[in-house]
C-alpha positions in Angstrom: 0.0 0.0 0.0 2.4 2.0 0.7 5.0 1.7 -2.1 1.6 2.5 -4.0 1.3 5.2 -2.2 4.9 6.4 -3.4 4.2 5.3 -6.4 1.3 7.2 -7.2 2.9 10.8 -5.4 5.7 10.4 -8.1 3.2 10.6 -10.8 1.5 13.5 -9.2 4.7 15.5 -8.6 6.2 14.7 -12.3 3.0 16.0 -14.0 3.1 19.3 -11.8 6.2 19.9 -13.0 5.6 19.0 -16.5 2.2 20.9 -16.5 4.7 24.0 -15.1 7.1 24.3 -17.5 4.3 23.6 -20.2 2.3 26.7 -18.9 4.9 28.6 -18.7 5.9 28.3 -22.4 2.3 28.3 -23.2 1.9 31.8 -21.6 5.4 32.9 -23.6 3.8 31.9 -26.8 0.6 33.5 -25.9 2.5 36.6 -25.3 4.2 36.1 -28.1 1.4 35.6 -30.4 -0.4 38.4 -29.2 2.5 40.8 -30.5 2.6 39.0 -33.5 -1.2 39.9 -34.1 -0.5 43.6 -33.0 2.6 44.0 -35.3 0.9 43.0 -38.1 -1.8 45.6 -37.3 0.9 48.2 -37.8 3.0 46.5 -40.6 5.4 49.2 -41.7 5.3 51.4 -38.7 6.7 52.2 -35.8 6.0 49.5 -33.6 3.4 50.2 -30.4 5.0 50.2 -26.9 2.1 47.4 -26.2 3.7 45.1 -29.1 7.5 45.4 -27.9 5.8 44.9 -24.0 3.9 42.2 -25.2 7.2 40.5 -27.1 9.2 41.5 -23.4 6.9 39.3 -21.2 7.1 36.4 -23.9 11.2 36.9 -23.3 10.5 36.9 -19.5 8.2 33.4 -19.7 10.9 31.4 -22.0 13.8 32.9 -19.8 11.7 31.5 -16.7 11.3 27.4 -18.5 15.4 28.4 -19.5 16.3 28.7 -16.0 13.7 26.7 -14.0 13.2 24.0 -16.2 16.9 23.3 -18.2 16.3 19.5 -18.9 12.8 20.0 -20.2 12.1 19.3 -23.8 10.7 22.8 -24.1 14.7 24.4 -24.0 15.3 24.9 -27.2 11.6 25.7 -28.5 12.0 28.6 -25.9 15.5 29.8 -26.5 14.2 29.8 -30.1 11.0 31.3 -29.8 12.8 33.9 -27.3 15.2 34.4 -30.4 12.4 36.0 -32.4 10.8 37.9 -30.0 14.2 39.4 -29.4 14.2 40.0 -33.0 10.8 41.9 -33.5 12.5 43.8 -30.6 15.4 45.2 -32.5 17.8 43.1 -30.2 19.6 41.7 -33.3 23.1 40.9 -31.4 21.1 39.0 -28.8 18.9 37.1 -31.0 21.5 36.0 -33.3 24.1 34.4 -29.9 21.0 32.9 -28.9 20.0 31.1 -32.2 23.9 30.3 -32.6 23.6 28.3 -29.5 20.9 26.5 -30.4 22.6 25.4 -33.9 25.2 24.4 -31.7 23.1 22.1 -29.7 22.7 20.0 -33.2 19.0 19.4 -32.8 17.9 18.5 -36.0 14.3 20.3 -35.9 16.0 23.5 -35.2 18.9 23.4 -37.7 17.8 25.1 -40.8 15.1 27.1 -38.9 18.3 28.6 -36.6 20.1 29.0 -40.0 17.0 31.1 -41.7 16.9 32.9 -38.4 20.8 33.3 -37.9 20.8 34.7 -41.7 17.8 37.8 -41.0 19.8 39.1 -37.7 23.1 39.6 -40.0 21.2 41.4 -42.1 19.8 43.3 -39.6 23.4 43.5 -38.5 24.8 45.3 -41.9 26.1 41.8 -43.1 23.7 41.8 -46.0 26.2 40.1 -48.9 26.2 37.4 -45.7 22.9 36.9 -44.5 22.2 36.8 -49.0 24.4 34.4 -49.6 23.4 32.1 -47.0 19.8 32.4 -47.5 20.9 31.5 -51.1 22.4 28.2 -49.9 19.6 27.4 -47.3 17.2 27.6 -50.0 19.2 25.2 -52.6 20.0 22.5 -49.4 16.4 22.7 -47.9 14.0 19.6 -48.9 11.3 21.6 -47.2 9.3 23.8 -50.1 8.3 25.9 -46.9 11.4 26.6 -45.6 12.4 27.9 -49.8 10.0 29.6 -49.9 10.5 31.7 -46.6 13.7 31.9 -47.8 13.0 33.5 -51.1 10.8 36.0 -49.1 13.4 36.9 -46.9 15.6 37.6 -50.3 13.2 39.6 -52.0 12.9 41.6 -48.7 16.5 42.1 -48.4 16.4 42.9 -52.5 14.0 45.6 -52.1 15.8 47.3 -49.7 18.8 47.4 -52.2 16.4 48.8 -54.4 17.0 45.7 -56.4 13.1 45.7 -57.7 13.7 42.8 -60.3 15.3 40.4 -58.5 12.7 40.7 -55.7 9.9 40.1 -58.1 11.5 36.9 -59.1 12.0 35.9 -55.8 8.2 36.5 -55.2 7.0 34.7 -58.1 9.3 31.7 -57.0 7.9 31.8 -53.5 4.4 32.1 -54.1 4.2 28.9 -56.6 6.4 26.8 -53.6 4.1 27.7 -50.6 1.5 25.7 -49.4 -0.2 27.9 -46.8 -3.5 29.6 -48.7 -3.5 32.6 -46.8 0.8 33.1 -47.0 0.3 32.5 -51.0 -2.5 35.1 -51.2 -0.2 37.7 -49.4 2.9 36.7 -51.7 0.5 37.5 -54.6 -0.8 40.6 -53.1 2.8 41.6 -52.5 4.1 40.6 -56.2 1.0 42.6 -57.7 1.4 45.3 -56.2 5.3 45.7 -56.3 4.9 44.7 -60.4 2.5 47.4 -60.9 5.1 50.0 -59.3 7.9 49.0 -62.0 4.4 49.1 -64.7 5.1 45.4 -65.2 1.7 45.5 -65.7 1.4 41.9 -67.6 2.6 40.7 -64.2 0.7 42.6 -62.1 -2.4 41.5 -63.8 -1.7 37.9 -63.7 -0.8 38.5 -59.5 -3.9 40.3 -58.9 -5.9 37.7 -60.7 -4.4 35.2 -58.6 -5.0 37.1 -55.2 -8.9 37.3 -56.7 -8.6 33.3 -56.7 -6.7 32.6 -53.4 -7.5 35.1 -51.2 -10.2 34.7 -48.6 -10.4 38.2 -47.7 -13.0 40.1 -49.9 -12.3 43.3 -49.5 -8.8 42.7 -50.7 -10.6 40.7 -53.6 -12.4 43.8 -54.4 -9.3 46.2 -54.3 -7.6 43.0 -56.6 -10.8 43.2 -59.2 -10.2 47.3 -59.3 -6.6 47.0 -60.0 -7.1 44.4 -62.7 -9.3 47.1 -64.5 -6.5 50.1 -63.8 -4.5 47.5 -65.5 -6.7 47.1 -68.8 -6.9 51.0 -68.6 -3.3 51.7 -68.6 -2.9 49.1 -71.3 -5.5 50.7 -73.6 -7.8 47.7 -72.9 -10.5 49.6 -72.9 -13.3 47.4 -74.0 -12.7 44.7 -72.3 -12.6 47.2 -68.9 -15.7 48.4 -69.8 -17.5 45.1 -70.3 -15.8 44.0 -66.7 -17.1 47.1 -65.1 -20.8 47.2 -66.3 -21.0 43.2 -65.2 -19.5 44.0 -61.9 -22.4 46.8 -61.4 -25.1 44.2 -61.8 -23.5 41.8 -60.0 -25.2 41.9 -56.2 -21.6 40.5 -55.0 -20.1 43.7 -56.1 -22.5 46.4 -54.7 -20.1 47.8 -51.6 -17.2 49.1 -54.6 -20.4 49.7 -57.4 -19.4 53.8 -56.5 -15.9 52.9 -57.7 -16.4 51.2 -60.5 -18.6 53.7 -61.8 -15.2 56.1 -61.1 -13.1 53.8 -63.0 -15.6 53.6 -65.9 -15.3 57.7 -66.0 -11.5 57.1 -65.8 -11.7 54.8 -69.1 -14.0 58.1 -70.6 -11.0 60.5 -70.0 -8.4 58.0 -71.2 -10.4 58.1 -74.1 -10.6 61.9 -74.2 -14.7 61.5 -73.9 -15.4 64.2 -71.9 -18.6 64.7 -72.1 -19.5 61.6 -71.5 -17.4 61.7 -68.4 -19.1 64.6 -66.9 -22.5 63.4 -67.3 -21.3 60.1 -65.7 -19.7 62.1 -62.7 -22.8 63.9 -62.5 -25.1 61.0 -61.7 -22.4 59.8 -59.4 -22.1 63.0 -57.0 -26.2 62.9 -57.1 -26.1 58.5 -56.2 -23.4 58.2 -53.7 -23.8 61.9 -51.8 -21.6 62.4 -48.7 -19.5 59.5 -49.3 -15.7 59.0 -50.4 -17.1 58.5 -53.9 -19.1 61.9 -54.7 -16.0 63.6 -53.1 -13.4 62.4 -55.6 -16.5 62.9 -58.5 -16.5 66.7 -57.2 -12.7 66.7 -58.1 -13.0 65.3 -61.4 -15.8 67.3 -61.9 -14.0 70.6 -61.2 -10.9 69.5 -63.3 -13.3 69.2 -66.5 -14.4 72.4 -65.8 -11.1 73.8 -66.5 -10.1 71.4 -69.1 -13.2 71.1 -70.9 -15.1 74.3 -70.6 -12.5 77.2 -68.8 -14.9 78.0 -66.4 -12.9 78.8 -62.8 -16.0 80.0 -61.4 -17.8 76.7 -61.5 -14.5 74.6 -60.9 -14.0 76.4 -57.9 -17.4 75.4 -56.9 -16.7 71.4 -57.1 -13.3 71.8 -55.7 -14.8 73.4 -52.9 -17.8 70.7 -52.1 -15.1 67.9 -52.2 -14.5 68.2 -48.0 -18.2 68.7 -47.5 -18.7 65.9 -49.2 -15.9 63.8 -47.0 -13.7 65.5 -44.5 -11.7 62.4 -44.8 -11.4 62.5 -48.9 -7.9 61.9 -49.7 -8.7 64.7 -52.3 -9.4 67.4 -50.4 -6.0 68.8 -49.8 -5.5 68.6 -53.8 -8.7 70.4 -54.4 -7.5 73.2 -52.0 -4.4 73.6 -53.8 -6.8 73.6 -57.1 -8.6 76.6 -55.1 -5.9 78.4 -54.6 -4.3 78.2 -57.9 -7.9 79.1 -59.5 -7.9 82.2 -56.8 -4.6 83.2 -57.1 -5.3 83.2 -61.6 -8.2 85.7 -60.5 -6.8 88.1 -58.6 -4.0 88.6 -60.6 -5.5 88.4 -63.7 -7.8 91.5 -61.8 -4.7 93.5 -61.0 -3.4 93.5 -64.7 -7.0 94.8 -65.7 -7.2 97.4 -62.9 -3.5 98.5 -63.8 -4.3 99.0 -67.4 -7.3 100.6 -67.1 -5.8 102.9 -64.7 -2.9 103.2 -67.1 -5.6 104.0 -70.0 -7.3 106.8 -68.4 -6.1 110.4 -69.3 -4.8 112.5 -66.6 -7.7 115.0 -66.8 -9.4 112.1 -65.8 -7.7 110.6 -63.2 -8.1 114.0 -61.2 -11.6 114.1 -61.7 -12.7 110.8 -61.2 -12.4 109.8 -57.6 -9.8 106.8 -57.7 -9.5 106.0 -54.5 -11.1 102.6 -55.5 -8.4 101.6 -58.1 -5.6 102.7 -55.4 -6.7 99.9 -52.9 -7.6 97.6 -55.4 -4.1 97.5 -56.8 -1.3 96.1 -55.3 1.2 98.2 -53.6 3.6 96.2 -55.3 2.4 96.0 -58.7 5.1 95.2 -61.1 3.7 94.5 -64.9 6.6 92.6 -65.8 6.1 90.3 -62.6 2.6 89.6 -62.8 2.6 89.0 -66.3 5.0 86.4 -65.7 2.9 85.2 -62.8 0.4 84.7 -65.5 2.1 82.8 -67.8 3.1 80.5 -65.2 0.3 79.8 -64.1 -1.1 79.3 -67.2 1.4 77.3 -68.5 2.5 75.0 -65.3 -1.1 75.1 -63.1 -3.4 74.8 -65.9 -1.5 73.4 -69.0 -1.9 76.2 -71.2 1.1 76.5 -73.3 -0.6 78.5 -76.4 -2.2 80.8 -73.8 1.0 81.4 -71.5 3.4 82.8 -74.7 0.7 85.3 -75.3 2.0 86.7 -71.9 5.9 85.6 -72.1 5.7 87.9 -75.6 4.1 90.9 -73.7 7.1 90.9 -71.3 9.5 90.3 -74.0 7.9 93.1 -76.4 7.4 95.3 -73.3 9.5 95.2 -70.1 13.4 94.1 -71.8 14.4 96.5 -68.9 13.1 93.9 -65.9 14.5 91.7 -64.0 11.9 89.1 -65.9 12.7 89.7 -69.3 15.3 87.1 -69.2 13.3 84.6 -66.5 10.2 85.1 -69.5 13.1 83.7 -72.2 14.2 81.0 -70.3 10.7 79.7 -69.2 9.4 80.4 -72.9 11.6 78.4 -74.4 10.7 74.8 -72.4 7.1 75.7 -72.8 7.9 76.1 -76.8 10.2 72.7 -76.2 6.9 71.1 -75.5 4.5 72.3 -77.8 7.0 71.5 -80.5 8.3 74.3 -81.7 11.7 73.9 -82.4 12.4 77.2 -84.8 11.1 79.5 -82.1 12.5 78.2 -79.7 15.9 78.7 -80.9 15.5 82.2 -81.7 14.7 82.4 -77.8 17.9 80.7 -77.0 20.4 82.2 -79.3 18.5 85.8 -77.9 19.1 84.5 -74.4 22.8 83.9 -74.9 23.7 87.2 -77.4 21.9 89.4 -74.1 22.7 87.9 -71.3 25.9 86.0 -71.9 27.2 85.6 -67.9 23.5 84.6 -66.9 22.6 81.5 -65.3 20.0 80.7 -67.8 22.8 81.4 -70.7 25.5 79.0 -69.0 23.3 76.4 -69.1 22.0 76.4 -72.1 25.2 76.6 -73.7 25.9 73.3 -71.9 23.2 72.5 -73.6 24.4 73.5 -76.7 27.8 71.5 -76.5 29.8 74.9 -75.5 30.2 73.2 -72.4 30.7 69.2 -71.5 26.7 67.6 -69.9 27.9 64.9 -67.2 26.3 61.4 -68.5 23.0 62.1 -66.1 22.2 65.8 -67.8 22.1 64.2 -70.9 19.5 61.8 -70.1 17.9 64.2 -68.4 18.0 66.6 -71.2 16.6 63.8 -73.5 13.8 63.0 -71.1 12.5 66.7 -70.9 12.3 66.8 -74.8 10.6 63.7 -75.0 7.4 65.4 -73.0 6.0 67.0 -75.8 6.5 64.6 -78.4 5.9 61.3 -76.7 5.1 61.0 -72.8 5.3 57.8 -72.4 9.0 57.4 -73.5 9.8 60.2 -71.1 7.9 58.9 -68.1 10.1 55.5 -68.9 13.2 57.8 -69.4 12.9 59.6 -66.0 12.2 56.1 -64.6 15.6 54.7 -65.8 17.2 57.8 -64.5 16.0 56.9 -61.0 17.3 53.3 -61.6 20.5 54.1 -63.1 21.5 57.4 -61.2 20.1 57.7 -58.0 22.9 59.4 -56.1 23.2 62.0 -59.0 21.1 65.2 -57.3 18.6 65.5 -61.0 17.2 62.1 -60.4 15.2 64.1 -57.2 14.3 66.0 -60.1 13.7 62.9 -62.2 11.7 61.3 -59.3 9.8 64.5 -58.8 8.4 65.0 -62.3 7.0 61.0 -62.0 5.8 62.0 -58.7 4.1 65.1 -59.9 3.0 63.4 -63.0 1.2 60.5 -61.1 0.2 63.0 -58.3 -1.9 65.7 -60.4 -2.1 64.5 -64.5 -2.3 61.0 -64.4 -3.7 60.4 -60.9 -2.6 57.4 -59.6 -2.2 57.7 -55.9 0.2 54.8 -55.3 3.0 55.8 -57.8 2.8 59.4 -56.7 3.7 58.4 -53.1 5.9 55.7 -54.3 7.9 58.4 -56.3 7.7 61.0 -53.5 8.6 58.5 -50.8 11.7 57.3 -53.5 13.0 61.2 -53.4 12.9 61.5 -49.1 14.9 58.5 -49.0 17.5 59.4 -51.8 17.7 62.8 -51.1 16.2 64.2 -48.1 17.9 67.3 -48.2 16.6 68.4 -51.4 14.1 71.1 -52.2 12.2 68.5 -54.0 12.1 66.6 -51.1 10.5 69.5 -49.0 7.5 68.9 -51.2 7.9 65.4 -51.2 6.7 65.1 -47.7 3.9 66.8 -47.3 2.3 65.4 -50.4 3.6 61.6 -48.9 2.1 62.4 -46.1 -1.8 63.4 -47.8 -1.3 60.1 -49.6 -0.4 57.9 -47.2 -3.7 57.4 -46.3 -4.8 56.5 -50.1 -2.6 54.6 -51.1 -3.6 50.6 -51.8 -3.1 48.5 -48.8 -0.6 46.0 -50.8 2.0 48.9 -50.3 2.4 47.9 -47.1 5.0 45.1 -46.7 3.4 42.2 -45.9 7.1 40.4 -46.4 8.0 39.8 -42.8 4.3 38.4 -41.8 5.4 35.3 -44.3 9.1 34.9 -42.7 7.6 34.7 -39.5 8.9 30.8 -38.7 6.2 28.0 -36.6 7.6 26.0 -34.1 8.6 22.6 -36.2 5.5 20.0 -36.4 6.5 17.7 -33.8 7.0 20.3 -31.4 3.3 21.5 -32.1 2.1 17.5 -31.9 3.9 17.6 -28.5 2.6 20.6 -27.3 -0.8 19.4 -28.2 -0.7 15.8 -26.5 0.7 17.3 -23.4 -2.4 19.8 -23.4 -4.6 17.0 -23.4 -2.7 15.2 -21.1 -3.4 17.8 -18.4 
């Protein structure tokens, strides 16, 4: 009886401990998981001080089964999870003696999980042709088609931050056809979409998003998928087949949450086309069906840009600008239609002052003395200068509201009329890139040969004698040259030319300039939200010093919030490593055991 006795209190004392040690490591994964579900939350951000205390409390609970439990079976799968939660933390040095210990230990579930690990802190670490070429090797030696393809996520990761766009598509593409998780192979997609679009790989991108549409489990990210795919046909002139997509997504119930945006897209395909008329009547059943929403807002800017393009009439543009934030405080183009409002403003009243001034200048003095003229005194600026607000004209015709016939009419009034100011040769020099673009070349010289035979030591004159050959062009202001004069003659070439010089020449200070007219381009022409901030976001990292970069930010920062949810990485939610199967098995027949 006895010896049973002793028999069954070893039993009961051997399960407390076991059923110690296992809580214990189940609370550090808990923990653990917990911060992994926050830190997604905030992918790309600054993580939360609740996500690093959550990871710190997981580190406490595996350093408690460390040193309380050292024989347990649960030693390494702490050390290990302890690893990455040191990792998440930024404690790279740590995290990287840690996981060299456990390779050390020679267990063989932890080998090549340790290695993948040991590979991520170097890189962390500034070891990057390292932790590369080991991740290389891993994934050649691996049997498992997991482990590659974490592996090949990890590269395209470390790729992208090398700027090194092509080699992390490949990467991708490799990935997502070797992973067997649904919901990792739908993010790999989403990732490869999105990141092919960027680089207008656009064949690529479609076949991602399509993929994404068929593997992803999350609908609203199907939805955002199915609008992409139709950018996609619009960008590639597609534009029938985009239509038909669009009108049988409107009567398809599934679709009714994005119908508002679809009927956007389909007046996107109209101006493509250059149909605007049909694009305005479109907008204007929009604004009248989805009122007060994120939809009639953006209508109300499209609206007020068709006013101006279509029909010059500021008054009414000025109108829709306006009603975009009463529409939605939130729209992500209210801040643009603001700037709209101001440029439109800033047209009038200076447009005003040149008419006040020559009417003033057009009334005899007899008159003048009669008349009381007190109201054309306050009216007119103090500082009225007729060369400078004609050239404030000008520029705003030509650079605010792409008027290039309309702007020389007031470039020629200042070079007719005020040779004597300080804008005569500012008026040249500007003249002759807006002639550049409109294509004419004769005139255009006359303005530069004029430029250099008055005002030889000017700035404007030195460089366009570079320009000329009189002085040597670097390799970077030659393709920059060549982009500019592409603009008027073919855009498309020039967007891809200011592209390559991005590619090619990023430390050279014109590819902010480079970067800038993409970002502008994608930002106000040919809205498309994510390559503006993509383009923007390129120039504060390259060159954060630059003017262009002072720009750069705040417009980053308006579209930030637009911007398709893919630009997020999503790469380090797929690295994230599982404990190894048996180790899960384990865990689980110990749970039922107590």
């Amino acid at each position: 009886m006895i010896a049973q006795f002793k028999h069954l209190w070893l039993i009961l004392v051997l399960s407390f401990f076991s059923c110690a040690y296992f809580n214990t490591f189940y609370n550090a994964q808990s923990y653990f998981d917990k911060a992994e579900d926050q830190r997604l939350e905030k992918l790309g951000q600054k993580l939360p001080t609740a996500v690093l205390d959550n990871y710190g409390k997981s580190i406490q609970k595996c350093q408690k089964v460390i040193d309380d439990y050292p024989d347990s079976r649960f030693k390494i799968p702490a050390m290990f999870l302890m690893s990455k939660a040191k990792f998440y933390r930024g404690e790279y040095k740590s995290a990287l003696g840690q996981l060299l210990d456990i390779q050390r230990m020679e267990n063989e579930d932890y080998q090549e999980e340790a290695g993948l690990w040991i590979s991520l802190c170097k890189w962390k670490l500034g070891k990057v042709q390292v932790a590369l070429d080991a991740l290389q090797r891993l994934r050649d030696s691996t049997d498992s088609k997991d482990l590659k393809s974490r592996c090949l996520l990890s590269l395209a990761e470390i790729h992208l931050e090398l700027d090194k766009d092509i080699l992390a598509l490949e990467a991708l593409e490799e990935a997502a056809e070797l992973t067997r998780n649904s919901v990792q192979k739908s993010q790999i997609y989403s990732r490869l979409a999105e990141l092919a679009f960027k680089n207008q790989n656009y064949d690529k991108a479609l076949s991602a998003y399509r993929n994404v549409i068929r593997t992803s489990l999350t609908k609203e990210k199907i939805e955002t998928s199915h609008l992409q795919v139709l950018k996609i046909y619009r960008l590639q002139g597609n534009y029938k087949t985009a239509t038909r997509k669009i009108k049988s997504m409107i009567s398809d119930e599934k679709f009714k949450k994005i119908v508002g945006q679809l009927d956007l897209e389909l007046v996107q395909l109209y101006l493509a086309q250059n149909e605007m008329e049909q694009a305005e009547t479109r907008l204007q059943s929009v604004v009248n069906d989805y009122k007060k929403s994120v939809v009639s807002a953006e209508a109300y800017f499209l609206l007020g840009k068709i006013m101006i393009d279509l029909h010059w009439d500021l008054v009414k543009a000025d109108e829709y600008f306006g009603k975009v934030g009463s529409e939605y405080n939130k729209s992500p183009f209210k801040f643009s239609a603001g700037e709209k409002q101001k440029e439109i403003q800033s047209y009038i009243n200076t447009k005003e002052q040149i008419q006040i001034w020559k009417t003033q200048m057009s009334l005899p003095d007899s008159v003048v003395i009669v008349e009381d003229t007190t109201i054309v005194k306050k009216t007119l600026s103090q500082d009225f200068d007729p060369a400078k607000y004609h050239y404030l004209m000008a520029d705003l015709e030509a650079f605010k509201f792409n008027r290039l016939d309309t702007s020389l009419v007031y470039f020629d009034i200042i070079r007719n009329e005020y040779q004597e100011s300080i804008y005569y040769p500012k008026a040249l020099f500007t003249s002759i890139f807006v002639l550049d673009q409109i294509g004419d070349s004769s005139q255009s010289l006359m303005a530069k040969n004029l430029l250099i035979e008055t005002f030889p030591q000017s700035d404007y004159a030195r460089y366009l004698q570079g320009e000329s050959g009189e002085k040597a062009l670097t390799s970077i202001e030659i393709k920059y040259q060549s982009a500019e004069k592409l603009i008027s003659t073919d855009l498309q070439k020039a967007l891809d030319a200011f592209i390559e010089i991005t590619i090619t020449d990023s430390l050279e200070l014109l590819s902010a300039s480079a970067a800038y007219f993409l970002g502008n381009h994608y930002d106000w022409i040919d809205i498309q939200a994510d390559s503006a901030f993509k383009y923007y976001n390129w120039i504060i990292e390259h060159h954060p010093d630059s003017e262009q970069a002072k720009i750069a930010r705040k417009r980053s920062n308006i579209l930030q919030d637009i911007v398709s949810p893919e630009v997020e990485t999503i790469i380090q939610d797929s690295i994230q490593v599982a404990l190894p199967d048996s180790i899960e098995i384990d865990l689980k027949d110990d749970q039922n055991q107590n």
